[in-house]
PAMAR-332738 format. One line per field, with one value per residue: x, y, z of N, C-alpha, C, O, CB in turn. Coordinates in Angstrom, 2 decimals, always signed. Glycine has a CB too. Layout:
N
n_X = X:...
n_Y = Y:...
n_Z = Z:...
ca_X = X:...
ca_Y = Y:...
ca_Z = Z:...
c_X = X:...
c_Y = Y:...
c_Z = Z:...
o_X = X:...
o_Y = Y:...
o_Z = Z:...
cb_X = X:...
cb_Y = Y:...
cb_Z = Z:...
***
This chain:
99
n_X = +0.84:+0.48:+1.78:+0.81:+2.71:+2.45:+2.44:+4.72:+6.30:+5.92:+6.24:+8.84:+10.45:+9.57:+11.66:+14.18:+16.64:+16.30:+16.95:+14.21:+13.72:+15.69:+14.02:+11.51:+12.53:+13.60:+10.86:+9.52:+11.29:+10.18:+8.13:+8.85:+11.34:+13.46:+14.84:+17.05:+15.59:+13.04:+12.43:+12.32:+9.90:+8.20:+7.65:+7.39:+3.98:+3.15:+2.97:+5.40:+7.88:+11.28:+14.74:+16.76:+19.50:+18.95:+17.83:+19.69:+21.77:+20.47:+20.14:+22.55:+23.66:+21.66:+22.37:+24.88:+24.19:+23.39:+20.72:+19.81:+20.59:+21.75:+19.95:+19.72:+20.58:+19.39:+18.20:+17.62:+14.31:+14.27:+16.73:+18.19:+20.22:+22.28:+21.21:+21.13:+19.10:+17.61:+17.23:+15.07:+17.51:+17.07:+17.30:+17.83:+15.07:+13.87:+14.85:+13.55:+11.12:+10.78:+12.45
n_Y = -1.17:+2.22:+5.00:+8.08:+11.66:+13.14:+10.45:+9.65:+11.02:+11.27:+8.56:+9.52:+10.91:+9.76:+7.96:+9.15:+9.23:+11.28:+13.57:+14.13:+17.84:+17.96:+16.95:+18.59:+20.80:+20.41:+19.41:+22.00:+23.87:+22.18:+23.23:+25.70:+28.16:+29.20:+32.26:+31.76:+32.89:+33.41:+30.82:+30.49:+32.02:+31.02:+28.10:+29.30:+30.82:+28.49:+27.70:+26.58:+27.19:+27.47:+28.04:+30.28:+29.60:+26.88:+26.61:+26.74:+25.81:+23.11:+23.54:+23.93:+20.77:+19.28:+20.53:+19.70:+16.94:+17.24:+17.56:+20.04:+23.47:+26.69:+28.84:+31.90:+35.40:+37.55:+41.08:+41.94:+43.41:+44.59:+44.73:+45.40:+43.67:+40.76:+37.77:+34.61:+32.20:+29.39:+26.55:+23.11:+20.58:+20.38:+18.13:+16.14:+16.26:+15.29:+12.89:+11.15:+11.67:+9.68:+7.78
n_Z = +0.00:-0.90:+0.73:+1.82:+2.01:+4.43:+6.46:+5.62:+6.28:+9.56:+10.30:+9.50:+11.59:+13.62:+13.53:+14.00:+16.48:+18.44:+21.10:+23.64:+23.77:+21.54:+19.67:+20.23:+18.86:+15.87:+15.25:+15.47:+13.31:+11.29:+10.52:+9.25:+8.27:+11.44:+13.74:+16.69:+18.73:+17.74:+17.50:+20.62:+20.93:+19.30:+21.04:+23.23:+22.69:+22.30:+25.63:+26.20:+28.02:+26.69:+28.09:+26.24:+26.08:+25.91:+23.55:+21.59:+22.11:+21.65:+18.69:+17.62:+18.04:+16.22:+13.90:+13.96:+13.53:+11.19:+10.39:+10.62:+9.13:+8.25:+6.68:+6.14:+7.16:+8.82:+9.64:+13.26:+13.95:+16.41:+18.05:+15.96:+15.38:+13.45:+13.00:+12.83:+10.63:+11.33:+9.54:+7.91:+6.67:+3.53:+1.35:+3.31:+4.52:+2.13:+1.49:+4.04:+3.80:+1.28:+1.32
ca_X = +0.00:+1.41:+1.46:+1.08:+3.83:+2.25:+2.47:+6.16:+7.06:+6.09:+7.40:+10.46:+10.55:+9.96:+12.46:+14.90:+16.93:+16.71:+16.39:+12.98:+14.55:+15.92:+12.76:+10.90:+13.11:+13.72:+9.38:+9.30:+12.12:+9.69:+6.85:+9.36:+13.10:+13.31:+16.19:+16.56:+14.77:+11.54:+11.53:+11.62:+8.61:+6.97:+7.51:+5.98:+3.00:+2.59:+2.80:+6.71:+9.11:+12.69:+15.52:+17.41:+20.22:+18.67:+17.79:+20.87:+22.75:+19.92:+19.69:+24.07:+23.26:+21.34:+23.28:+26.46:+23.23:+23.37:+19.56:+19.55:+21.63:+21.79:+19.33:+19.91:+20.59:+18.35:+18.86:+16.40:+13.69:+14.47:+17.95:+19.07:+21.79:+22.29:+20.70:+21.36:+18.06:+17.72:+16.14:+16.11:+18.01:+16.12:+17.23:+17.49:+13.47:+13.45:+15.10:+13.14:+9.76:+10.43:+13.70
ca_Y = +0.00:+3.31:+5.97:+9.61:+11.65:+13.40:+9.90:+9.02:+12.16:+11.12:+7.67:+8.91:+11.75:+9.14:+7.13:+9.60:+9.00:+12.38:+13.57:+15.51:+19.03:+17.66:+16.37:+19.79:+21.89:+19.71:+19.24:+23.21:+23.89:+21.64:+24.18:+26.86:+28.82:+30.46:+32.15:+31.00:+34.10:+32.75:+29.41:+30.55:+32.63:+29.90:+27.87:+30.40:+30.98:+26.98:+27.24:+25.80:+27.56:+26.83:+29.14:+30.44:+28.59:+25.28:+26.16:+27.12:+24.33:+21.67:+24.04:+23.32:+19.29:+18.93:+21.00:+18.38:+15.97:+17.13:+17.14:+21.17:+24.39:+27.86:+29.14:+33.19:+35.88:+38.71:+41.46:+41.90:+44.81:+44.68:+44.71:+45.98:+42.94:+39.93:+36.79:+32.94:+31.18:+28.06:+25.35:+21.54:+20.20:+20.34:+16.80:+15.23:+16.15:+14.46:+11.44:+10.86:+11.12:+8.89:+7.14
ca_Z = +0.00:-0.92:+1.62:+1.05:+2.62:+5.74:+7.07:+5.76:+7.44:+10.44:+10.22:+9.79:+12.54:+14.64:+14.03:+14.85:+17.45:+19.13:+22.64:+23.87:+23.31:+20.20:+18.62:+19.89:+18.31:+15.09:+14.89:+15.05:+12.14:+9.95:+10.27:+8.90:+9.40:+12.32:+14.91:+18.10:+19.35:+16.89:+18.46:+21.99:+21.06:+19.13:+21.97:+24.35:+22.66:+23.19:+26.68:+26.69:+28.05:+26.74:+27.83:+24.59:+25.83:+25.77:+21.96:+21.07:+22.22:+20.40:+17.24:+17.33:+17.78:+15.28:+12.64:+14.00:+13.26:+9.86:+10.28:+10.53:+8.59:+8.34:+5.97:+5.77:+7.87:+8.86:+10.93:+13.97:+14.25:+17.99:+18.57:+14.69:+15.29:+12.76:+13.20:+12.08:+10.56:+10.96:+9.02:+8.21:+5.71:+2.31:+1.36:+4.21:+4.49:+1.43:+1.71:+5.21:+2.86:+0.03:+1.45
c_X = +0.89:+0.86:+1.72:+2.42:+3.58:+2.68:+3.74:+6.98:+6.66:+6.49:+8.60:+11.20:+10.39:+10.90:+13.85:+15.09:+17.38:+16.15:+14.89:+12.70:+14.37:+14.81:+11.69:+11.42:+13.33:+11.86:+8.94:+9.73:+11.05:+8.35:+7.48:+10.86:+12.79:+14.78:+15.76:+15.54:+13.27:+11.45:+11.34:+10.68:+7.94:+6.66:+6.26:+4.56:+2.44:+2.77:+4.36:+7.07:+10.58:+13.46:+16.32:+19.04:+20.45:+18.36:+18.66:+21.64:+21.88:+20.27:+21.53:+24.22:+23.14:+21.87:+24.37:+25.60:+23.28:+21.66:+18.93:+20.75:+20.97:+20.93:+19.44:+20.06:+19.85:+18.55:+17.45:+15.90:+13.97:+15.85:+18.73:+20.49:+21.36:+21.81:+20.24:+19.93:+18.20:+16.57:+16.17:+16.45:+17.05:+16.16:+17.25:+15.63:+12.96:+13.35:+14.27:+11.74:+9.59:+11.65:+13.19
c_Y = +1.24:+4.12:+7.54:+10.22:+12.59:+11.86:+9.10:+9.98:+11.95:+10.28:+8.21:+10.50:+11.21:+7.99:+7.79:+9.40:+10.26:+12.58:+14.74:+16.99:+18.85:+17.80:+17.98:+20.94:+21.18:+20.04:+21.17:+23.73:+23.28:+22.68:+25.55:+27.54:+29.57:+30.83:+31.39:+32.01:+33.40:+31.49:+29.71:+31.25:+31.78:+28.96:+28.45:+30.20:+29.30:+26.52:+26.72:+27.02:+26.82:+28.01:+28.85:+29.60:+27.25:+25.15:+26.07:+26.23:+23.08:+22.01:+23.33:+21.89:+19.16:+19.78:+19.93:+17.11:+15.57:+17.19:+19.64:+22.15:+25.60:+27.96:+30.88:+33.93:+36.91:+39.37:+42.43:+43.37:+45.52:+45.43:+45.30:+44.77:+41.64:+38.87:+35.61:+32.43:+30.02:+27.34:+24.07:+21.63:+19.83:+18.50:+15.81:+15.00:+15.26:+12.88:+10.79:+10.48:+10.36:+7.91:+6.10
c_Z = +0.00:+0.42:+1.44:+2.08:+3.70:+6.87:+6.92:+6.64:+8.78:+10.97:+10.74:+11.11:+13.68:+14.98:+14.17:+16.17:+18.35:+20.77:+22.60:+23.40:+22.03:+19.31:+18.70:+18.96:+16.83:+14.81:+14.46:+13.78:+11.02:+9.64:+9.35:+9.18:+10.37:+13.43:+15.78:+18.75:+18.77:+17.60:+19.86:+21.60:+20.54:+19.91:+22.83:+24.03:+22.54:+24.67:+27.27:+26.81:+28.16:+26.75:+26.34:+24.60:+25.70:+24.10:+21.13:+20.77:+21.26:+19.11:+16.80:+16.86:+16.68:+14.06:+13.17:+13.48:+11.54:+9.46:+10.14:+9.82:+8.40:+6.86:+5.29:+7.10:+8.09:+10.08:+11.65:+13.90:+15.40:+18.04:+17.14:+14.78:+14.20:+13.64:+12.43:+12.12:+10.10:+10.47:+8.80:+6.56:+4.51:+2.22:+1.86:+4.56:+3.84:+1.34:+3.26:+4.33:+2.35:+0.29:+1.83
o_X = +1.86:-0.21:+2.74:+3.05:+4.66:+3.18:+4.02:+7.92:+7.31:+7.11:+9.26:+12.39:+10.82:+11.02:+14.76:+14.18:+18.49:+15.29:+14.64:+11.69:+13.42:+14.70:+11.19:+10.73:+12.91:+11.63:+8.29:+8.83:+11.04:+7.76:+6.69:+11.42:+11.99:+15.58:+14.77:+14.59:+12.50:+10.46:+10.32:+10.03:+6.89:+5.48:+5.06:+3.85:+1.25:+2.76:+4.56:+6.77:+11.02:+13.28:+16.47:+19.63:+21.47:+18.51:+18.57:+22.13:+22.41:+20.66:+21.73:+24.69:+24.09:+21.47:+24.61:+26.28:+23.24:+21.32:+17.93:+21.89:+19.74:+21.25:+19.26:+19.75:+19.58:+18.89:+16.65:+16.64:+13.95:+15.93:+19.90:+21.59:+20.15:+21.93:+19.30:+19.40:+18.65:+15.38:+17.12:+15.99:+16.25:+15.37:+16.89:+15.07:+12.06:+12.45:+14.63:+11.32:+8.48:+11.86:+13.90
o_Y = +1.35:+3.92:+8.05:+9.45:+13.04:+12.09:+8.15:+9.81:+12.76:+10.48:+7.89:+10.81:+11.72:+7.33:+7.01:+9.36:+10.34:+11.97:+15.72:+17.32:+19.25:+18.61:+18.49:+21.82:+22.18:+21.02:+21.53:+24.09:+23.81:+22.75:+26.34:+27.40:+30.50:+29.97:+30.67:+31.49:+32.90:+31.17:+29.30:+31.02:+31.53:+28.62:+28.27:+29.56:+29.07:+25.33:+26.50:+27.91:+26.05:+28.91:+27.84:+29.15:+26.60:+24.12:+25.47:+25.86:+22.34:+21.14:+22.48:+21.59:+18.95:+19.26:+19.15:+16.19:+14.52:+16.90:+20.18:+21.70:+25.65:+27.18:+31.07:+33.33:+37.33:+38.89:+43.19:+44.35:+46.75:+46.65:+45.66:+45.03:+41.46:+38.96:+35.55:+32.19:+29.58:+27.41:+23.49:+22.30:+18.90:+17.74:+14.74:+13.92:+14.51:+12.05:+9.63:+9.33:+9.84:+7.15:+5.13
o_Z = +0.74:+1.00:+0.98:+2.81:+4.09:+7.97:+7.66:+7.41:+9.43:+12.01:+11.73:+11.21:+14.71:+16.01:+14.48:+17.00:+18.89:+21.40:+21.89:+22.78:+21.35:+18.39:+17.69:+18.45:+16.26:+14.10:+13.48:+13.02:+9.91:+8.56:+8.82:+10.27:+10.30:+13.82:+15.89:+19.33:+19.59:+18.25:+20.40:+22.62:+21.14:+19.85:+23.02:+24.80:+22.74:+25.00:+28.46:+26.01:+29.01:+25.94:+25.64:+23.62:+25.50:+23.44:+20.06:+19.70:+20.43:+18.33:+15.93:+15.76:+15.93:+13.02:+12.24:+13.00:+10.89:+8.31:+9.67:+9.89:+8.38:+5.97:+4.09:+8.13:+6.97:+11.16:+11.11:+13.81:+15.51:+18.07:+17.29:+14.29:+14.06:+14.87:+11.63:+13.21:+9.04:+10.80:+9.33:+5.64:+4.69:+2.78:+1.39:+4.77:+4.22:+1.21:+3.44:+4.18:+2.46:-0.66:+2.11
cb_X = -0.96:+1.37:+2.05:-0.70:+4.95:+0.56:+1.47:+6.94:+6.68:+5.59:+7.65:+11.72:+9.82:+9.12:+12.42:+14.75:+17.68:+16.27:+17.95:+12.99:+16.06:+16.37:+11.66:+10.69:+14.49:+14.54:+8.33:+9.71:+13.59:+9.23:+6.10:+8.50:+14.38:+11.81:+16.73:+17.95:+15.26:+11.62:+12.44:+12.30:+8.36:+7.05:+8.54:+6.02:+2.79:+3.22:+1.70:+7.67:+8.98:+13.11:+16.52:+17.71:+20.62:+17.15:+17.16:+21.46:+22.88:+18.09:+19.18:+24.93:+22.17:+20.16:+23.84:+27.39:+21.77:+24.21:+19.06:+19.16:+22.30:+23.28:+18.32:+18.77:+21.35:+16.84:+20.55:+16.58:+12.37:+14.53:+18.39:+19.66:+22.51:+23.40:+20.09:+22.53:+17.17:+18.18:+15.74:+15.02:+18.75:+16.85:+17.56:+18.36:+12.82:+13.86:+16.93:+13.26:+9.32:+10.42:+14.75
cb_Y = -0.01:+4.20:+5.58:+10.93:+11.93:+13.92:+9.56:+8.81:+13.78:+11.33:+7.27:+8.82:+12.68:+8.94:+5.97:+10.42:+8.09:+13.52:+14.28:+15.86:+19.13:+16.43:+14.46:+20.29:+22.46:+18.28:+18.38:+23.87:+22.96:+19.80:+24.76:+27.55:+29.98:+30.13:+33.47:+30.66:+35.98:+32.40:+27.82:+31.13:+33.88:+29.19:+28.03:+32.32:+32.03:+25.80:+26.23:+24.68:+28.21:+25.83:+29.36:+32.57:+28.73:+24.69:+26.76:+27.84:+23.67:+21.35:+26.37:+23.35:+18.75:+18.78:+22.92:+17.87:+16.61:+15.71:+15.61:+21.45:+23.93:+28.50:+28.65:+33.71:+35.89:+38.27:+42.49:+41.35:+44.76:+43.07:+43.14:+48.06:+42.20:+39.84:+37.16:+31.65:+31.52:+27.42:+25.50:+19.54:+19.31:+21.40:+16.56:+15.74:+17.17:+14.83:+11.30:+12.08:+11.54:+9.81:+7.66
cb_Z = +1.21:-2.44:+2.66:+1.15:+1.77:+5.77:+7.09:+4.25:+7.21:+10.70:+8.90:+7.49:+12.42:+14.96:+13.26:+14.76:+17.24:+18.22:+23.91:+25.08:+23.70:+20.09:+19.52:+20.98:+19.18:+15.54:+16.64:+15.85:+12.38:+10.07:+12.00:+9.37:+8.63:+13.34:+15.73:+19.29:+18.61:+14.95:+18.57:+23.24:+20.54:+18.14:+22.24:+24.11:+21.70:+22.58:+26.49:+25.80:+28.86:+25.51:+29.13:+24.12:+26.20:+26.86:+21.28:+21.72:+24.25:+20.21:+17.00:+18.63:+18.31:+15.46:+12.51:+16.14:+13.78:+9.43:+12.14:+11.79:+7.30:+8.60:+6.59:+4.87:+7.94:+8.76:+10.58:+15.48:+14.28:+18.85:+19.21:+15.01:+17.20:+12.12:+13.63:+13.09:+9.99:+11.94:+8.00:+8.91:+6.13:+0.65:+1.06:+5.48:+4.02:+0.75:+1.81:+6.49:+2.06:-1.58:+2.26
***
C-alpha cells in the first residue's frame, strides 16, 4: 500500500533517534526557518518555556546531526543585530519522505 507523505514524514521523525529538546526543536524547524529568538517565542505561545540557551545548544546538535543548517541571515527589528536562521536540511526532508 502506498502511503502519502504526511504519514512518511512522520514515520520517519519518529524514528529519529533524538532527545525531547531535540525532537521539539527539530518538529518546530519543519513548520518553517526560524532564529533561536523565533523558536523561543513559538515555543511560548505553546505554553513551553525553553531558555534560549537550551535552543541554542539543540539548534548546534542537530546541525552536528546534519539534520539542521543555516538558511539566511536577517537582521532583527528589535535589537538591529544579525541573526542565524535556521532550518532543516532540504534533502534530508526528502530522503526521510520517500527514502
Amino acid at each position: 500500500m502506498k502511503k502519502n507523505v504526511s504519514e512518511t514524514s512522520i514515520e520517519a521523525y519518529h524514528s529519529l533517534s533524538l532527545g525531547p529538546r531535540q525532537q521539539q526543536i527539530y518538529w518546530a524547524l519543519h513548520q518553517g526557518p526560524m532564529t533561536n529568538r523565533e523558536l523561543k517565542e513559538f515555543f511560548k505561545e505553546r505554553h513551553l518555556e525553553i531558555d534560549l540557551c537550551s535552543i541554542t545548544g539543540r539548534v548546534k546538535e542537530l546541525r552536528e546531526l546534519g539534520l539542521v543548517e543555516l538558511k539566511t541571515i536577517k537582521v532583527s527589528s528589535e535589537t538591529e543585530k544579525k541573526n542565524k536562521v535556521w532550518g532543516i536540511i532540504e534533502n534530508r526532508q526528502q530522503l526521510e519522505m520517500f527514502g
